[in-house]
C-alpha positions, 0 to 999 in steps of 0.5 A: 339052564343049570347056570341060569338056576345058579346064578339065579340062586346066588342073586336070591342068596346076595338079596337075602344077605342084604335084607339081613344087614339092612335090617340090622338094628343100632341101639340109637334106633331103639326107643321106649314109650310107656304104657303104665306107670304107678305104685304097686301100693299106697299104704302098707304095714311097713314104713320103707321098703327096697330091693324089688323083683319081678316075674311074671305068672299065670295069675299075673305079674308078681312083684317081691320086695323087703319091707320094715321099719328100716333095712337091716333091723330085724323086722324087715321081712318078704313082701309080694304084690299081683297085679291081675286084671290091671290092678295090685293086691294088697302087700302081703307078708310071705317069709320073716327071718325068725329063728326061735320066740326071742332071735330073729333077723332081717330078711334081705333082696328078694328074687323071683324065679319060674321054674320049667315045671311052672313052680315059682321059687322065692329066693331070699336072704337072711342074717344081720348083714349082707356080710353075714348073711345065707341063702333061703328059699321058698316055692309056690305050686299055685302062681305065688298065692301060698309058700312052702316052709323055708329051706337053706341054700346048702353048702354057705351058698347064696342063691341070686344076690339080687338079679333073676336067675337063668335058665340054660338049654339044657335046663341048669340055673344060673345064679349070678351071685357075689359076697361082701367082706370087709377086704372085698367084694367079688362076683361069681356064679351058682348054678344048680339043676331045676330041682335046686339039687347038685349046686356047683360054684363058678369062681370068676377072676375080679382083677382087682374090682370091686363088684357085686349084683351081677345080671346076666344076658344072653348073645347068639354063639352061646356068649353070655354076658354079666355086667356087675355094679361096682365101686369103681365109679363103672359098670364091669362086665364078665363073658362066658363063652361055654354055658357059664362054666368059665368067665373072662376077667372083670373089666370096666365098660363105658356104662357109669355107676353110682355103686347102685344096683342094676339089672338087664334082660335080653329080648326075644328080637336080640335087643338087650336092655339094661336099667341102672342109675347112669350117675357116679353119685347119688340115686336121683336119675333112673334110666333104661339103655339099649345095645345089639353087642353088648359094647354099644350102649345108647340111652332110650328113656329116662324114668325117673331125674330129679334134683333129689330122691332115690331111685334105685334097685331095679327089676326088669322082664318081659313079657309073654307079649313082648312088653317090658315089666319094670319095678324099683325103689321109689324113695325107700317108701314105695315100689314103682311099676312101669310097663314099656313097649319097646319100638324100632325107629325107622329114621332113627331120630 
């Protein structure tokens, strides 16, 4: 009788093992179908606007994005937008790069973050350039309707450069991050605990790419994996295999890049999901890839492919429900929203 059982529980166990191999998803079998898709606004204060971001409250989803008469001149400030109920609010100014009654500067790529205590941190930046830049931040205690007073990131640290911060299991933020010279650009990371004390640095080796706006996904075994846009005509990628606190060299992938900015989300099943521009020149095609591996990556749908235009800096997330909230730069005069269901194919065609 106890052969029996054992025999029977090794069938149980191969069954199991077979079921979970059977129900391995490839990327190819990944597909996308849009729920809504729209503008945030119509008409605002300002005449451009880029580098959206996106996360979603209690209130709603919250949408940032720089806007003014052009990107670098001094007016360019902070902008935020609720959609609730299905509908947005008016653009609203919520941070300015104003330093005394005749200085100010423009304000650069915002980045939403929702912090365990629920509070939502609005990081920024300030200065001439992207080379001369520093770190802002500002909090709201009541889902994004008013803001604290402005505080500097300490110590010539920057925050996020573009893409969201991560939060850890043992509750550290990480911040993918990376600065402009005239020389080069290099990638690292910032981290801090949830009260945006004790910042520390992760220095990353580059090998010799040119790489900036890192986002970050997450694998099972504790591997994290920063894909990073570039000037090398690829996206280039770093691993973590301890919580961030040291990072293989920059490599290229097979992913193409335009030198454009791009951004990923990891799901709740294990699926990650990356939007980017997949053309080495121009901004005119926008599409959404799909892997299980990091190293497999299949294209799900395309949003946006047109002879001209730009179609760029993208924000992604999900959501509590499990759908997929999207934002970007529609011709440098609007922020578009798309909300996406993601499917499993059965048949994989």
């Amino acid at each position: 009788m106890n052969t029996l059982k054992k025999v029977i529980t090794i069938l149980v166990m191969l069954m199991f093992i077979i079921s979970l191999y059977s129900q391995k998803t490839s990327p190819e079998k990944i597909k996308a179908e849009v729920i809504k898709s729209e503008f945030i606004y119509e008409k605002a204060s300002f005449r451009s606007c880029h580098a959206s971001t996106v996360i979603e409250t209690d209130a709603g989803i919250l949408a940032a994005w720089f806007g003014g008469t052009g990107e670098g001149r001094p007016d360019v400030c902070i902008y935020t937008s609720v959609n609730k109920g299905g509908n947005w609010s008016s653009p609203e100014l919520v941070a300015d790069g104003i330093i005394n009654d005749t200085l100010r500067y423009p304000c650069w790529n915002p980045v939403l973050f929702k912090r365990d205590n629920g509070d939502i941190i609005l990081f920024y930046k300030v200065g001439p350039s992207p080379r001369e830049w520093w770190g802002m931040y500002k909090i709201s205690k009541d889902d994004g309707k008013s803001w604290s007073e402005k505080v500097q990131i300490p110590d010539n640290l920057l925050g996020p450069i573009k893409n969201k911060a991560e939060r850890l299991k043992n509750g550290t933020i990480l911040y993918p991050t990376s600065i402009e010279t005239t020389q080069n650009w290099n990638v690292y990371v910032e981290m801090s605990d949830q009260d945006l004390n004790h910042w520390r640095k992760a220095k990353i080796d580059n090998n010799g790419f040119n790489a900036i706006q890192p986002t970050i996904i997450f694998y099972k075994g504790r591997k994290i994996q920063m894909l990073c846009r570039s000037k090398e005509k690829k996206i280039v990628e770093t691993w973590s295999h301890n919580k961030g606190k040291t990072w293989s060299p920059l490599k290229a992938t097979t992913l193409i890049n335009n030198n454009s900015g791009i951004d990923a989300v990891s799901l709740d099943n294990g699926i990650q999901l990356l939007i980017c521009n997949p053309i080495e020149n121009g901004r005119n095609k926008l599409a959404l890839f799909a892997t299980v591996d990091g190293k497999n990556w299949s294209e799900i749908i395309v949003l946006e492919d047109e002879p001209k235009g730009e179609f760029s800096y993208p924000a992604i997330i999900q959501g509590k429900d499990g759908t997929i909230h999207i934002t970007y730069t529609y011709n440098r005069v609007k922020i578009k929203y798309v909300h996406l269901n993601i499917l499993k194919s059965k048949s994989g065609k």
